[in-house]
N, C-alpha and C positions, 0 to 999 in steps of 0.2 A: 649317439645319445643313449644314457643308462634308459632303461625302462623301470626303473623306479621311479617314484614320485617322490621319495624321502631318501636320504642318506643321515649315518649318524656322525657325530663329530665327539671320541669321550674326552672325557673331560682331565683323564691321565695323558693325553696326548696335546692340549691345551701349556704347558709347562715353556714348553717351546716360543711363544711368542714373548715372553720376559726377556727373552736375547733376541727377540727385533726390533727392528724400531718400525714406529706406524707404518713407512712407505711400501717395509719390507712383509709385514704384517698382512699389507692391505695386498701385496704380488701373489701371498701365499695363497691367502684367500679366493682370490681371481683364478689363480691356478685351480682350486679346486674346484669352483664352479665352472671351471672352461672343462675340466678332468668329466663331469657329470655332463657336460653337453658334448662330450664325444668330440671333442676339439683337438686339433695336436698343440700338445704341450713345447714350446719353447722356452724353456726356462732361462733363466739365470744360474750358476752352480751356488749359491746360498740359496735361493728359491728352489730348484733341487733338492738339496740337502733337508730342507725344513719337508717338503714335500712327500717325502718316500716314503715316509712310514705314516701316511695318510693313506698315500695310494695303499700300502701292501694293506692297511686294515680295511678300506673298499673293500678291496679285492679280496680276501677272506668274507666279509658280509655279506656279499653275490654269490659265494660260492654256499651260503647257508640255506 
């Protein structure tokens, strides 16, 4: 589990849900909140895909 109490989500990274649809939208999402509770991620590879560059910007903001 992050020891953060916040994460950010910007909003050039937002773009990305215009090519999902809700179900898929709502996976990403889960993903990310499972991502911040320190969960192993199983994804789907479109849930993957959407994914990665969530994770890699996390993961630069932890390291700030």
């Amino acid at each position: 589990m992050s020891k953060r109490k916040s994460f950010l989500i910007y909003i050039d990274s937002l773009p990305v849900l215009d090519d999902l649809t809700d179900e898929q939208a709502g996976k990403l999402f889960k993903a990310i909140f499972s991502y911040h509770k320190g969960e192993d991620l199983e994804l789907d590879s479109l849930t993957k895909i959407a994914f990665s560059p969530f994770k890699s910007q996390f993961i630069r903001d932890d390291e700030k």
